[in-house]
C-alpha positions as CSV (number, residue, x, y, z in Angstrom):
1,X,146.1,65.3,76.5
2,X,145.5,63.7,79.9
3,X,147.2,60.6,80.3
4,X,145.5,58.2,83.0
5,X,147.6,54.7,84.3
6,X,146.4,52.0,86.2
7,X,148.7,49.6,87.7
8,X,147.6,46.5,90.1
9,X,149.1,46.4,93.8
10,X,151.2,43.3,95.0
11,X,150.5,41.5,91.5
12,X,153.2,39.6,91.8
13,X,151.6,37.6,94.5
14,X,148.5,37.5,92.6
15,X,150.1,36.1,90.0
16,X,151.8,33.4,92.2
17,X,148.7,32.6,93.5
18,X,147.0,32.0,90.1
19,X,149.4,30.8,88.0
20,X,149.0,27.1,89.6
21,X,145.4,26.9,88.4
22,X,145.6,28.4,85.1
23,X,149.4,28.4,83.9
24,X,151.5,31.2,82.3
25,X,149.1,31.6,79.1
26,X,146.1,31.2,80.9
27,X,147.0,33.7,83.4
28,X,148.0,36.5,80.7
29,X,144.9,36.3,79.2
30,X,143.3,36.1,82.2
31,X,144.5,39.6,83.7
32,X,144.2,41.4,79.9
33,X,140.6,40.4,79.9
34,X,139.6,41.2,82.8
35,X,141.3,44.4,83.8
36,X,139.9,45.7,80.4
37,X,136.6,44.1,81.1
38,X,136.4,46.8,84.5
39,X,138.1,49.6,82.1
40,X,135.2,49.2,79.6
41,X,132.5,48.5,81.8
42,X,133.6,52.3,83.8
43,X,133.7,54.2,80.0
44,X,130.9,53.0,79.1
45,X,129.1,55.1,81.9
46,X,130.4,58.3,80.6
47,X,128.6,60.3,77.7
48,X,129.7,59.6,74.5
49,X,133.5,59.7,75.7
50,X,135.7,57.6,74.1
51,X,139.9,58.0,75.0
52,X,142.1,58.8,72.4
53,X,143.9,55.6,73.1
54,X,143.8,52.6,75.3
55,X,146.1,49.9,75.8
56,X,146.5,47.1,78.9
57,X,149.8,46.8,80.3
58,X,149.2,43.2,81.4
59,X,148.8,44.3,85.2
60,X,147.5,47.1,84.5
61,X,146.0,49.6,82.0
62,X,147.0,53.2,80.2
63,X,144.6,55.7,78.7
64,X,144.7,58.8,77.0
65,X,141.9,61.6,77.0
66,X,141.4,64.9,75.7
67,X,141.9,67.9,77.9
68,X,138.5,69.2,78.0
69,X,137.0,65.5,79.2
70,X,139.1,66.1,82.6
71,X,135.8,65.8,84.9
72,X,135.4,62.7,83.0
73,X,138.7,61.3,83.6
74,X,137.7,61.5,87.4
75,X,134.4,60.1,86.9
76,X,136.1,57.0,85.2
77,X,138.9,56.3,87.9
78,X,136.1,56.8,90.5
79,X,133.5,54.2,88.4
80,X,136.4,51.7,88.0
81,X,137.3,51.6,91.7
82,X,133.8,51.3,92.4
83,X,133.5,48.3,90.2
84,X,136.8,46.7,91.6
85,X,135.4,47.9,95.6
86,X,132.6,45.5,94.7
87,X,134.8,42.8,93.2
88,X,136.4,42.4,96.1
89,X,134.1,40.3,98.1
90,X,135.4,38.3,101.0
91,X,135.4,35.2,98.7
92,X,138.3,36.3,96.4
93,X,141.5,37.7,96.6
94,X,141.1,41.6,96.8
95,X,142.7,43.7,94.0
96,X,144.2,47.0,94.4
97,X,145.0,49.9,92.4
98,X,147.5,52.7,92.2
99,X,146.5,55.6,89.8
100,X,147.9,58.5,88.4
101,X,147.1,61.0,85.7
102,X,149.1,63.5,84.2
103,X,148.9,66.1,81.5
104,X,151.2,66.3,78.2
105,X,150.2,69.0,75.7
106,X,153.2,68.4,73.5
107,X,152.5,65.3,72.8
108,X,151.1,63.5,69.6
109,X,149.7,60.5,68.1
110,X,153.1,58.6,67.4
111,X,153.8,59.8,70.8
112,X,150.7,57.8,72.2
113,X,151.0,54.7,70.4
114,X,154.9,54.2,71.4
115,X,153.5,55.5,74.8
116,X,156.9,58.0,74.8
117,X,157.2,61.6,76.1
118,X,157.2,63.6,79.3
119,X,153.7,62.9,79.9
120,X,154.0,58.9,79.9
121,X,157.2,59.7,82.4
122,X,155.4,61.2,84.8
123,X,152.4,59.6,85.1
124,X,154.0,56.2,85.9
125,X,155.6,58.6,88.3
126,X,152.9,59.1,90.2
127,X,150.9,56.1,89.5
128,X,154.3,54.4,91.4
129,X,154.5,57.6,94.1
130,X,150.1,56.2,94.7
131,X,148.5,54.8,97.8
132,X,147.1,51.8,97.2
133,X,143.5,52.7,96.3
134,X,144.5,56.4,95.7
135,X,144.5,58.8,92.5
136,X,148.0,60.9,92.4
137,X,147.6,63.8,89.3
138,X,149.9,66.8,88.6
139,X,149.1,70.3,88.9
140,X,148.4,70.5,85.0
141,X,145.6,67.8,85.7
142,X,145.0,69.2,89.1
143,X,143.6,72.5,87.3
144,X,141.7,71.3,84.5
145,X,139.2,69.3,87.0
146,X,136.0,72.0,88.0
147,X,136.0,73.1,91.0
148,X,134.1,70.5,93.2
149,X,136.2,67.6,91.5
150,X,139.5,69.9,92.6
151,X,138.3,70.0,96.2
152,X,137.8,66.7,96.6
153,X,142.3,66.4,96.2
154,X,145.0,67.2,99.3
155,X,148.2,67.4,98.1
156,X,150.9,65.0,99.7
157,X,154.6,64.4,99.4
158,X,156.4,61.5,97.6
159,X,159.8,61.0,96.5
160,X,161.2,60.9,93.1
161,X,163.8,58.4,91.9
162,X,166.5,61.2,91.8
163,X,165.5,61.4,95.7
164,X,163.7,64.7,95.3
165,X,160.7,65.4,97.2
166,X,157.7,65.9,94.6
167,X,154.2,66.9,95.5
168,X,151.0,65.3,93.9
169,X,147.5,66.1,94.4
170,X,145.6,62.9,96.1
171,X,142.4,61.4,96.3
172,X,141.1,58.3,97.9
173,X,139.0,56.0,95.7
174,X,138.6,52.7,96.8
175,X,136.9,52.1,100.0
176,X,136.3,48.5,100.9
177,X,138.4,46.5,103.3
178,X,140.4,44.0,102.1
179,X,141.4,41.7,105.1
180,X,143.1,38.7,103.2
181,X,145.8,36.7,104.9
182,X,148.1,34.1,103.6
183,X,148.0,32.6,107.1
184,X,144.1,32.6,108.1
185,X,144.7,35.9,110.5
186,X,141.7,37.5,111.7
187,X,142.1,41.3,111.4
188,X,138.6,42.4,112.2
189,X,139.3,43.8,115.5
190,X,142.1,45.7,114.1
191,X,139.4,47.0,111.5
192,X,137.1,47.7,114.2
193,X,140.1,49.7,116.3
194,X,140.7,52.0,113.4
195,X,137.5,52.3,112.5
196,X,136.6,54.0,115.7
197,X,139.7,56.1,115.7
198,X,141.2,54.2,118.7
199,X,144.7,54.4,117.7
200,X,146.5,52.8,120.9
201,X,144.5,49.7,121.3
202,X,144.9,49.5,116.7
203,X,148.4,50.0,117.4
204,X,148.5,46.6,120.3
205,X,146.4,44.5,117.6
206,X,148.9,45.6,114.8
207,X,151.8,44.0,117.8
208,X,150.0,40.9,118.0
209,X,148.9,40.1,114.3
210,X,152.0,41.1,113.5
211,X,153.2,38.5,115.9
212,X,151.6,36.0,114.5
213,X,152.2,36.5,110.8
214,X,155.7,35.9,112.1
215,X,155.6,33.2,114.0
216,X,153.3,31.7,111.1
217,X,156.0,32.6,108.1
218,X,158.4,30.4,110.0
219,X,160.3,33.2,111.8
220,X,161.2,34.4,109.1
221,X,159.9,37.5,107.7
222,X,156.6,38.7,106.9
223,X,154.1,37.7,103.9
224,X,153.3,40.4,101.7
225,X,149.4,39.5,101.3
226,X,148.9,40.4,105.4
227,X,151.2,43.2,105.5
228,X,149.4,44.5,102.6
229,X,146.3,44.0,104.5
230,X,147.5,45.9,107.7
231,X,149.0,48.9,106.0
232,X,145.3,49.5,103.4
233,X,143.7,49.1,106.7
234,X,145.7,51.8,108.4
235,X,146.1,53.6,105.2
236,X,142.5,54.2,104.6
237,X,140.9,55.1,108.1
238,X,143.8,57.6,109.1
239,X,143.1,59.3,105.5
240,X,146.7,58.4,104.1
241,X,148.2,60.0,107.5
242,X,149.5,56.4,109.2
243,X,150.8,53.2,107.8
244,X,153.8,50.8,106.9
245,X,153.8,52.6,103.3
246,X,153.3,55.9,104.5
247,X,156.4,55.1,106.7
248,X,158.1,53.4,103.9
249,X,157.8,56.5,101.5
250,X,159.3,59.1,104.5
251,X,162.1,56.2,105.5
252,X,163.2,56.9,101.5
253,X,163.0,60.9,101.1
254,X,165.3,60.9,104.1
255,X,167.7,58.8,102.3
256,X,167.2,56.1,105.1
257,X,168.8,58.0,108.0
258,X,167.1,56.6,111.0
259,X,167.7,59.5,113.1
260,X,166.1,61.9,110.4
261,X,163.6,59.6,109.9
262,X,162.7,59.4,113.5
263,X,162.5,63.3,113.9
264,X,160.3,63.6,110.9
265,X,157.6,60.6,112.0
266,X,158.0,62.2,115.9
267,X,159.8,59.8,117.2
268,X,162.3,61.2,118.9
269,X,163.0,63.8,121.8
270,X,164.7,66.9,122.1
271,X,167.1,67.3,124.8
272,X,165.7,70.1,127.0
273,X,161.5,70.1,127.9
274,X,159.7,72.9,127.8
275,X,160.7,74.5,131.1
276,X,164.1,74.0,130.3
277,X,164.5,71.0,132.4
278,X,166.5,68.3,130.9
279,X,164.9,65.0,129.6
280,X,165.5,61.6,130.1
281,X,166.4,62.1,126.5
282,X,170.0,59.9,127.3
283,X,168.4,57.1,129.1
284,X,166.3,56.3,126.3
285,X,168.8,57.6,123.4
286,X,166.6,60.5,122.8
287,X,164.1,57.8,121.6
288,X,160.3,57.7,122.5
289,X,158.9,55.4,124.9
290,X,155.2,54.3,125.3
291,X,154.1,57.4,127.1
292,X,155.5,59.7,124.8
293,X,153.0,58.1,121.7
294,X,150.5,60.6,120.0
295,X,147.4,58.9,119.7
296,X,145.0,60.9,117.2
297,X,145.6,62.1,114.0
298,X,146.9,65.2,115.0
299,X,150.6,63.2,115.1
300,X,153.2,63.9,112.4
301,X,152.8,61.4,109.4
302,X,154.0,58.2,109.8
303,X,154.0,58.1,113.9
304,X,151.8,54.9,113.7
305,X,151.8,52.2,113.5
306,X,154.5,51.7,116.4
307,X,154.0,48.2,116.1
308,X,156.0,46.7,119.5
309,X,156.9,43.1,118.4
310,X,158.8,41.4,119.8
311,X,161.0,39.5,116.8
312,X,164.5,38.5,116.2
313,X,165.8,40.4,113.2
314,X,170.1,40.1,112.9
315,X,170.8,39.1,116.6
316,X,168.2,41.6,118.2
317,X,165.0,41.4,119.8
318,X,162.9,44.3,118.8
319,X,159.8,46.1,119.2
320,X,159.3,47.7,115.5
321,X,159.4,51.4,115.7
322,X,160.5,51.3,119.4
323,X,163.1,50.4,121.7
324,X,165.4,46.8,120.8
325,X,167.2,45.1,123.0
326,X,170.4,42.8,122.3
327,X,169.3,39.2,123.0
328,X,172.9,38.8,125.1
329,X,171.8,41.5,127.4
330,X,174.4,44.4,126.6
331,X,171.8,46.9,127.0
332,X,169.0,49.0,125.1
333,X,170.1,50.4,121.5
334,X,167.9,51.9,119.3
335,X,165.2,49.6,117.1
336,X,164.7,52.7,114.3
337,X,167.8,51.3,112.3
338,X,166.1,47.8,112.6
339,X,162.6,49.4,111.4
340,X,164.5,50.6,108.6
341,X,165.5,47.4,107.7
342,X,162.1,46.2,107.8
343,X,160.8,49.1,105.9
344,X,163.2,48.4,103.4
345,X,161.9,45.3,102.9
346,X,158.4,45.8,102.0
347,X,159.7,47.3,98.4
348,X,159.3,43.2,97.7
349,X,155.7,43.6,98.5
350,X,155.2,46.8,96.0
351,X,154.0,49.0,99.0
């Protein structure tokens, strides 16, 4: 059996959102109906396929199919994200999935209904380990797809709750930009940056709306809905190489050790250059400065966005992702442990 989960990004704010028009009954029966209205709108495009069980998970929604209807599994993830891509007009409030799949040949019908087993395990797995907007399967499911279904998958890392690196075959499937914001932020140009590839003047705009979503949340943090926005916008035009979630995910598998963390995302400097000159690796701490940014997809996952704002987080001034400065003046120190904090953070925002 395949098993196939769907599970609703940043809900939680959703839910805030809706629950003062249409209270706490109103709103459960709101998200059952129509998450399974999408679900049965997407099977019903497939022949004469019908899964072996189906149940909604409030936020989100769990089916299982037989082993030979694997190409049909993909075509109903890729019809449902189509369905939600055109939901998500610039009149209501985008929603997102996650969306992993994962095959369980030991398991049986009592299995299914208690939704128990290895299979259940690690498909909530994956669906968690998920871009927004991706589809994470496991080798098992991986192979069952034909071949031009299997090509469209890379494979990318994610960590395991045990803190083991794992490795899931991906694939994008929803496309359209969401650019809400809690704070009426304009993030076009910042579409239209990444969009054309132009990574250094995206990166700036990421500085100054990020910037703003500060100074607008009262100094005091960030709001999930536009950091949300930035990262799917990142996410999606660097193919799942750059973002705050991308980040998030490597800040975890190194056990969030900001200097391994800065080696793995590139930013940091070894001591000697490549004529065996030393660097002014101790002037900056053996941490990147502005000319030392890769600016094309050719840079280690995770090396954008730098994001250089300037915001007080525990007594510092820092540029996110770059060099901080004490606000009494004692000199530079580095801003990666501060990133960290931030990137920390966002595990309130479900990215």
């Amino acid at each position: 059996m395949i098993i196939v989960q769907l599970d609703m990004v940043n809900s939680t704010e959703i839910v805030k959102n809706l629950h003062y028009q249409i209270g706490h009954t109103g709103l459960k029966t709101f998200f059952i109906s129509e998450i399974k209205k999408y679900v049965t709108t997407a099977l019903e495009t497939l022949p004469n396929i019908k899964p072996q069980f189906e149940n909604n998970t409030g936020d989100g929604y769990i089916l299982v199919f037989q082993n030979d209807e694997a190409e049909f599994v993909y075509d109903f993830v890729k019809k449902f994200c189509e369905l939600i891509d055109q939901r998500n007009s610039p009149d209501t409030r985008s929603w997102w999935f996650r969306v992993g799949a994962a095959k369980d040949d030991q398991i049986n019908i009592n299995d299914i209904k208690l939704r128990v087993g290895m299979g259940f395990q690690r498909v909530k797995e994956l669906e968690t380990a998920a871009i927004p907007g991706w589809f994470f399967v496991d080798n098992s499911t991986h192979r069952c797809f034909p071949n031009d279904i299997q090509n469209k998958f890379s494979q990318k890392d994610y960590k395991h709750k045990s803190n083991q690196m794992k490795r899931a075959w991906a694939c994008q499937m929803m496309f359209s930009d969401d650019l809400n914001s809690d704070h009426n932020i304009d993030y076009t140009t910042l579409q239209l940056f990444l969009k054309a590839g132009d990574w250094q003047k995206a990166d700036l705009e990421t500085s100054e709306v990020m910037r703003q979503i500060w100074l607008a949340h009262n100094k005091n943090g960030f709001s999930c809905t536009d950091l949300c926005t930035i990262d799917r916008l990142w996410v999606k035009y660097s193919s799942g190489r750059f973002g705050f979630s991308v980040q998030k995910r490597i800040w975890e598998s190194v056990n969030r050790d900001y200097e391994k963390f800065g080696n793995r995302v590139g930013w940091k400097k070894s001591w000697w250059n490549n004529i065996g000159e030393i660097t002014d690796w101790w002037s900056n701490k053996g941490w990147i400065t502005n000319n030392d940014v890769i600016l094309n997809t050719e840079a280690p996952a995770g090396h954008l966005p730098l994001g250089h704002v300037n915001v007080s987080i525990n007594n510092y001034w820092t540029w996110l992702g770059g060099q901080s400065y004490r606000i009494n003046g004692n000199g530079a120190e580095s801003g990666v442990a501060i990133y960290g904090y931030f990137l920390s953070t966002l595990s309130n925002c479900n990215l």
